[in-house]
Structures are given as structure tokens and as C-alpha cells.
C-alpha positions in Angstrom: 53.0 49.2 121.8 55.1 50.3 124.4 55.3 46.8 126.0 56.3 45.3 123.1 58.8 48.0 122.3 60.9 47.3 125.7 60.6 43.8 125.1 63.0 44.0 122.3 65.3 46.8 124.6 68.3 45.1 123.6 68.1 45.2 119.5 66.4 48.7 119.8 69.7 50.1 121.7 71.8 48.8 119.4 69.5 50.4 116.8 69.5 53.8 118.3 73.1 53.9 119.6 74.2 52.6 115.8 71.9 55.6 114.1 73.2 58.4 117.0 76.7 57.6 116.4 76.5 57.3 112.6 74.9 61.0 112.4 78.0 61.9 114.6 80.4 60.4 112.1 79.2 62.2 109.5 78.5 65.4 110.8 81.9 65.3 112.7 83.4 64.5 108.6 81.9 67.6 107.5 83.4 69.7 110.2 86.6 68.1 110.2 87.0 68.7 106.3 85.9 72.0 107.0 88.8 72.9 108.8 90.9 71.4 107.0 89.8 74.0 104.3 90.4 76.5 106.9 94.1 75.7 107.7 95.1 75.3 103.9 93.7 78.8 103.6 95.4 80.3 106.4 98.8 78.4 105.5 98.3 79.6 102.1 97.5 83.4 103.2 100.5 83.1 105.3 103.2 82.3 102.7 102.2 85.7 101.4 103.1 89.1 103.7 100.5 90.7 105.0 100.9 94.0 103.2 100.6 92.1 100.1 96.9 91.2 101.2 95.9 94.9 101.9 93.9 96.5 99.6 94.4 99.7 98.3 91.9 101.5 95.7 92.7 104.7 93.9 90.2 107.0 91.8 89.7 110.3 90.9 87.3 113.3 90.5 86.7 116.4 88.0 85.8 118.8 89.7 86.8 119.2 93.2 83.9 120.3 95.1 81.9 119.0 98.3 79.3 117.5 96.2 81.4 115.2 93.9 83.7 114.4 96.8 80.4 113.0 98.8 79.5 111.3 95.8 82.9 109.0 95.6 83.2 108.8 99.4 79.6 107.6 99.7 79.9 105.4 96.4 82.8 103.7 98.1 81.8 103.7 101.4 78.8 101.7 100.6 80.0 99.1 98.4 84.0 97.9 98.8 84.4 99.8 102.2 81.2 97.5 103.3 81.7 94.7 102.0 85.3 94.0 103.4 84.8 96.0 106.7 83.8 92.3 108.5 87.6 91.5 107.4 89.8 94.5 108.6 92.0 95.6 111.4 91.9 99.1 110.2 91.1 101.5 107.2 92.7 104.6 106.3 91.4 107.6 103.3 93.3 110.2 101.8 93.0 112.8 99.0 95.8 114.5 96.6 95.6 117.3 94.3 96.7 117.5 90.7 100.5 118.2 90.0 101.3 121.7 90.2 104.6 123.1 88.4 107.1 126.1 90.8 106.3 128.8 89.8 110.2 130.4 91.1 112.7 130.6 88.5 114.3 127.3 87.5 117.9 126.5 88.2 120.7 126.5 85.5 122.7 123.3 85.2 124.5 121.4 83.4 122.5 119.3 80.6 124.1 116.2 82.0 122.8 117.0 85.8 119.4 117.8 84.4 117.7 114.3 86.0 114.2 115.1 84.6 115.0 115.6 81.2 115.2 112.9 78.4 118.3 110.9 78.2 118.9 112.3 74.1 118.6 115.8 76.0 121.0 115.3 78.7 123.6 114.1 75.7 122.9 116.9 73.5 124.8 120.2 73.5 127.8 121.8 74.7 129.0 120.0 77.7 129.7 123.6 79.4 126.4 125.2 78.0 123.9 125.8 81.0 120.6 125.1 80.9 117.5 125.7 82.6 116.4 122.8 84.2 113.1 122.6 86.8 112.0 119.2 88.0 110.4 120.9 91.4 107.1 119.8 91.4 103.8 120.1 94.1 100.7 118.7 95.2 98.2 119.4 98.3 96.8 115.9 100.2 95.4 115.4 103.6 96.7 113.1 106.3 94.2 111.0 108.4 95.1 111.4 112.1 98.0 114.2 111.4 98.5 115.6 114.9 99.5 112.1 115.8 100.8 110.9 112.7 103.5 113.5 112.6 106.0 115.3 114.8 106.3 118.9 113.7 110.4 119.9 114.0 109.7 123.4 113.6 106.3 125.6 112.8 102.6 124.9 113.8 99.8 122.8 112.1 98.0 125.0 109.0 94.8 126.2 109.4 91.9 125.4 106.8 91.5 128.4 103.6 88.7 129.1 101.3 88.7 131.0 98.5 88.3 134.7 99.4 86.7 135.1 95.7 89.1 137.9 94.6 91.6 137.6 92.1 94.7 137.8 93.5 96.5 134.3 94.7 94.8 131.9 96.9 97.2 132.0 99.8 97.0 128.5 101.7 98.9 127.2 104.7 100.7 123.4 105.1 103.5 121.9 106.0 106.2 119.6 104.7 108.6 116.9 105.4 111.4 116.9 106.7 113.5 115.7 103.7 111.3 117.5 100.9 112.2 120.7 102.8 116.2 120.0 102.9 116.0 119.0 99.0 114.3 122.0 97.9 115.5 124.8 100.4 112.0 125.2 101.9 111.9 127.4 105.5 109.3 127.9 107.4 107.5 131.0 106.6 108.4 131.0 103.2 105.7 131.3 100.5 106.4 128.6 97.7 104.4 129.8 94.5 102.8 127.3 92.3 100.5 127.2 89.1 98.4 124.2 87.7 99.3 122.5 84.6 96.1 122.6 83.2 93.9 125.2 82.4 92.2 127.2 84.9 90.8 130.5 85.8 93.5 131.3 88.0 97.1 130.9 87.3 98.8 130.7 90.6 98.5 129.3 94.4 100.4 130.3 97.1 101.5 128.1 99.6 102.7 129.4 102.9 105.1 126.8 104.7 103.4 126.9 108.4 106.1 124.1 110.0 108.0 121.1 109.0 107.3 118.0 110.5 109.1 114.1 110.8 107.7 110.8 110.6 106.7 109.3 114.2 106.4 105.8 112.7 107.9 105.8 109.3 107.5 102.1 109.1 103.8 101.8 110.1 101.9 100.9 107.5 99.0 103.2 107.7 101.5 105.3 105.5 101.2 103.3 102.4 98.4 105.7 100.8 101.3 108.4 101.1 104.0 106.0 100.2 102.2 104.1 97.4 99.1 106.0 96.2 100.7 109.3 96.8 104.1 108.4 96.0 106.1 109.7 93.0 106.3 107.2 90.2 109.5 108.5 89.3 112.9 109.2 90.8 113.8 112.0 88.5 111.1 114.8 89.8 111.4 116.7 93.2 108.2 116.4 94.9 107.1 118.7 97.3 104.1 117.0 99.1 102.2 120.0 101.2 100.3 118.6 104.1 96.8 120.1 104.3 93.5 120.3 105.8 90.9 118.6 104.0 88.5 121.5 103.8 91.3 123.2 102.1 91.3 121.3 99.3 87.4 120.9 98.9 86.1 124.8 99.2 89.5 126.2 99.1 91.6 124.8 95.7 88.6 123.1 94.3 86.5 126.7 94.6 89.5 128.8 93.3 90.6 126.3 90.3 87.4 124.8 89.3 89.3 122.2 86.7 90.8 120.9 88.8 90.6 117.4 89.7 91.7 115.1 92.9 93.3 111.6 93.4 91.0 109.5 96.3 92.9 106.4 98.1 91.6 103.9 100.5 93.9 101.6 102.2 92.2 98.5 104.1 94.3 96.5 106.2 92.4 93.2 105.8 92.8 90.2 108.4 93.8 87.3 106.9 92.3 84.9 110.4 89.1 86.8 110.0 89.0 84.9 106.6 87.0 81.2 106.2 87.6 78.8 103.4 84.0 79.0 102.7 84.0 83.2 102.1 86.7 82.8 99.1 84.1 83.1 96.2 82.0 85.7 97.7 85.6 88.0 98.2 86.6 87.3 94.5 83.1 88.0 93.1 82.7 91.2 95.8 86.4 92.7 94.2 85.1 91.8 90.9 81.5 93.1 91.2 83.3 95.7 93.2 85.6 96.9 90.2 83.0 96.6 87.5 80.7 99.2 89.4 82.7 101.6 90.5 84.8 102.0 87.4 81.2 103.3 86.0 80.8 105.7 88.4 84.4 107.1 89.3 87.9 108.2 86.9 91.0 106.4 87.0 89.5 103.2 89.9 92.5 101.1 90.4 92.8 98.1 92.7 95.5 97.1 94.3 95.8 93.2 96.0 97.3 90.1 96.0 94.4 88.8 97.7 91.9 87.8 94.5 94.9 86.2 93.2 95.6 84.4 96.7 92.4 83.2 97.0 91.9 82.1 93.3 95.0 79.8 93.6 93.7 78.4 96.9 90.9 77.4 95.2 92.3 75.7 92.4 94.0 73.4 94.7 91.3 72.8 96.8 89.6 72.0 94.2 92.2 68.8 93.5 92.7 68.3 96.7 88.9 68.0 97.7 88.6 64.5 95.5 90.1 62.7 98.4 88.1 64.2 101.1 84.8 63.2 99.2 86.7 59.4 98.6 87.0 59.3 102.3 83.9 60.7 102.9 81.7 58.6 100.8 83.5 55.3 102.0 82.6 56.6 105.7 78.9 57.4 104.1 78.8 53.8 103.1 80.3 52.3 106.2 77.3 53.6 107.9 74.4 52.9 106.0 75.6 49.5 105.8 75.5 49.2 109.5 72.0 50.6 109.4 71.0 48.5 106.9 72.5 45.6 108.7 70.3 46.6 112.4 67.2 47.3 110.0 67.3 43.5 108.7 68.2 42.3 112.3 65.4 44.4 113.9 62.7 43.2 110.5 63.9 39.0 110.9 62.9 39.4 114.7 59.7 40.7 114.3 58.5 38.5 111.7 57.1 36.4 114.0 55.0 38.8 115.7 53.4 40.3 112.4 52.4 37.2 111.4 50.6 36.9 114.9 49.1 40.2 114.7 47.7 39.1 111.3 46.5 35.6 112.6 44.2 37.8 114.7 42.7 40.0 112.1 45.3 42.5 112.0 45.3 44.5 108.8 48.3 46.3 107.2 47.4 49.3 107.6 46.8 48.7 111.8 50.2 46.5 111.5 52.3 49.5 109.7 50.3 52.3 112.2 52.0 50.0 115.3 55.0 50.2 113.9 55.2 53.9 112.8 54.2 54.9 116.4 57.1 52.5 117.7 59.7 54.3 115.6 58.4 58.2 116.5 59.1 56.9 120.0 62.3 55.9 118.9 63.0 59.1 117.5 
């Protein structure tokens, strides 16, 4: 067999050469369309800013204690947090309290100068009757990294409070911006007096003002949870954003005012080169499967992209713009088997002559076909 093999060297190389370089076109077609895919998504994730691609997801949590805030941490930690962490740079988690209302008398104004009252009740009245007007509002949240988030400009870092269990007010420490301080008139050492707007066991917190603090990188963007998440909705409140440990919240506020409830945020800072063409579906069914499940287990889950939408429109047009690539692909496909085809007849008409020898000589077709199985597995 292996005599007669070499003796047709010639049509055999053409054979094998023919077969090795028609797997390579084809496999080379696949990867070449394949990253194809890949620069259309990257050109289309790039026409986009890459804040607009970040994900941030917000939820909340009646009551605040350790156990519910393990609950949602863990809940999210083990599905979205998961799924995306091969795509992010970085990730950042926060956590906010309810609104509180100043509990300090309010100021009187002018009904016209009142910015947090309805527009019919700043045109109403006597235009030199005073009213009393308070739009100075509070909430407690943690910052991730805070000693080098933050420059403090005057004061020192608060220290973590619990709830001494007695009933006067819970006295907690934190500090405040810069520009929140100025607005309001807020020192250091001062002891700004707040009360829930809901209804609670106790009636009033305490916060002492331990330091102010600026910015080091305002622009950074591991500040959109505070910026965004945390961010006042409205221009027409004075917010007064207390920086606090995280412990203080949990066993301290959530022990002392037991309705109360917190706002989560996670902000993931996803990688738009550390995402393939062929990922797309699984990262719109992950958000989707993502949302559906967690909006059972947590209040208020909100999420926050332009990526789903991103990805969806990427596919639509790959979707038209892939009937081409299969055109060009098939035509290649058939290119190939015709050349196969073509060596396979060549290779069949030369042999004819020696099966009809073989047979001449008492040759069945099953010893014929068994001679020239074995030829082609040393072929291959």
C-alpha cells in the first residue's frame, strides 16, 4: 500500500496541499469575520463616553440593621457584581440614609426668596410679609476610601457611634464639604440637630461636625455614587451630606431609629476593550436576568447604563451587516469544495486502472475499499 501510495506522490501532494490550505481558508474566514465583529463593537462602544457605559445600581432597605445590609450586599455581590467583575477597571459601594429635616429654627424670608416652596406660594401674600421658610435638609452616607478621597481643611475624621440605648439623642460624629458648610453656616464643633421624617421611636439625632473636608479629585469619577446616586434631585433644597463611618449607620442610626431605611449604590466602571462581539447577548440577558431578580429581593433597584442599549443597537446592525459576510463566506466555502471535488475526480480517473487490476486478480470490494481506506488514514 505504501508503494503504491508514493507512486502517485505527485497527485497525492496536490491532494493534501489543496485540502491543508482549504481548512486554512476557512478557518482564517471565521477568524477574520470575527474580528471584524470585534472592531464594529469597539467603534461602536467608542462613539459613546465611557461614563455613559458605567453602571450604576441603586436599591434600598427597611430596616437598617447588619443583617439586612448583608443580605443586599451578598445578593448583589453574588449576581451583578459577579457577573460583570471579568469587565471592570474598578467598582465602588456606598450607603445613604433617609432625609432628615433641621431641627434649628427656620429662617424668615421673603415668600419670593423662599426656593423650596411652590411657585403659587412664592406669588401669594404680602410682598413685605415674612415667612418661615426651611429648605435645610440631611442625610448620613459613607465614603469608600475617605482618608484618601478627601482633604480635611479643618477638624479630624469622626469616629464610629452606636446607640448608647438611653433616650436622650444619639449624638454622632461626621464631617462635611466644604461648600455645604459655607451655605449653611456649619463650624466645626457645632452640633447640627436633626429629626426623621418618618415615624420613629426617637425624634431627634445629633450630629457633631468633627472637620470639614475638600475634594482631592473632584473630577474623578469614582465620585459619581455621591454625585449621581447621592446627589440632590433638586436645586431648590440645601443638602447637608454628613460623611460617616459605616458602622455608624448600621448599629448606630439603624439601632436608635429602627424605621428607618437606607439607599445602597454600586458604581462599576466597566471596560469597554475587555468586551467581545461574541459576549453581547450574554451582557443584555445578564442585566436583564440581573434586574428581574433582584427587584424581588430588594426596594427601589434601579439600573443605570447605556450599555444594554449600546450593545442592543450593535446587534441589530450586525445583524444586517452579517448577510455579506456569510455571501462571501459561502462563495469561499464553495470555491473550495470545488477544488476538492475537482483533485478527488483527478485522484478516482487515475486509479481506475489499477482497481480494475486488483479485481482481474480476485480482488473483492471489500479488500479493494480496505486498501484504499488505509491509504487515505496515512494521508491524514
Amino acid at each position: 500500500i505504501v508503494k503504491r501510495t508514493l507512486s502517485h506522490w505527485r497527485l497525492l501532494s496536490a491532494v493534501v496541499v489543496g485540502v491543508v490550505l482549504a481548512s486554512a481558508i476557512m478557518a482564517s474566514s471565521v477568524i477574520f469575520f470575527d474580528a471584524l465583529r470585534d472592531v464594529a463593537l469597539q467603534r461602536a462602544l467608542a462613539n459613546h463616553d465611557a461614563s455613559d457605559i458605567d453602571v450604576i445600581v441603586e436599591a434600598g432597605q427597611v430596616p437598617t440593621t447588619p443583617e439586612s445590609h448583608a443580605t443586599i450586599v451578598d445578593a448583589m455581590n453574588s449576581t451583578i457584581v459577579r457577573r460583570f467583575d471579568p469587565f471592570l477597571d474598578q467598582r465602588e459601594f456606598a450607603i445613604k440614609t433617609w432625609t432628615f429635616f433641621v431641627n434649628l429654627p427656620p429662617p424668615m424670608v421673603a415668600p419670593a426668596d423662599c426656593t423650596c416652596r411652590t411657585t403659587v406660594g412664592r406669588n401669594s401674600g404680602n410682598a413685605g410679609e415674612l415667612i418661615e421658610c426651611d429648605c435645610r435638609r440631611a442625610v448620613m452616607m459613607t465614603l469608600p476610601d475617605v482618608d484618601n478621597r478627601v482633604q480635611l481643611v479643618e477638624g479630624v475624621m469622626p469616629r464610629e457611634v452606636f446607640d448608647h440605648g438611653t433616650d436622650a439623642p444619639l449624638l454622632i460624629e461626621g464631617i462635611l464639604d466644604v461648600p455645604s458648610a459655607k451655605m449653611l453656616d456649619i463650624r466645626v464643633g457645632d452640633i447640627y440637630p436633626i429629626t426623621p421624617h418618618w415615624e420613629d421611636i426617637h425624634a431627634e439625632v445629633q450630629v457633631l461636625v468633627t472637620g470639614v473636608y475638600e475634594r482631592v479629585d473632584p473630577e474623578s469619577d469614582h465620585w459619581r455614587i455621591q454625585n449621581e446616586a447621592f446627589g440632590s434631585r433638586t436645586n431648590t433644597l440645601q443638602f447637608a451630606r454628613f460623611v460617616v463611618p459605616e458602622p455608624t449607620i448600621l448599629e448606630g442610626l439603624g439601632s436608635y431609629l429602627p424605621n428607618m431605611g437606607t439607599d445602597y449604590a454600586w458604581w462599576m466602571d466597566v471596560d469597554s476593550k475587555k468586551i467581545k462581539a461574541t459576549e453581547t447577548t450574554n451582557i443584555r440577558n445578564t442585566i436583564d436576568g440581573t434586574e428581574r431578580e433582584l427587584k424581588a429581593i430588594v426596594d427601589g433597584f434601579l439600573l443605570r447604563s447605556d450599555l444594554p442599549q449600546v450593545l442592543s443597537a450593535f446587534e441589530t446592525d450586525l445583524f444586517f451587516n452579517r448577510l455579506p459576510m456569510f455571501i462571501v463566506l459561502i462563495l469561499i466555502v464553495l470555491v473550495v469544495l470545488y477544488y476538492v471535488v475537482t483533485l478527488a475526480s483527478l485522484l478516482v480517473d487515475a486509479q481506475r486502472g489499477e482497481v480494475g487490476l486488483l479485481r482481474t486478480r480476485g480482488a473483492t470490494s471489500s479488500q479493494i475499499l480496505a486498501v484504499f481506506v488505509i491509504e487515505a488514514a496515512l494521508l491524514a
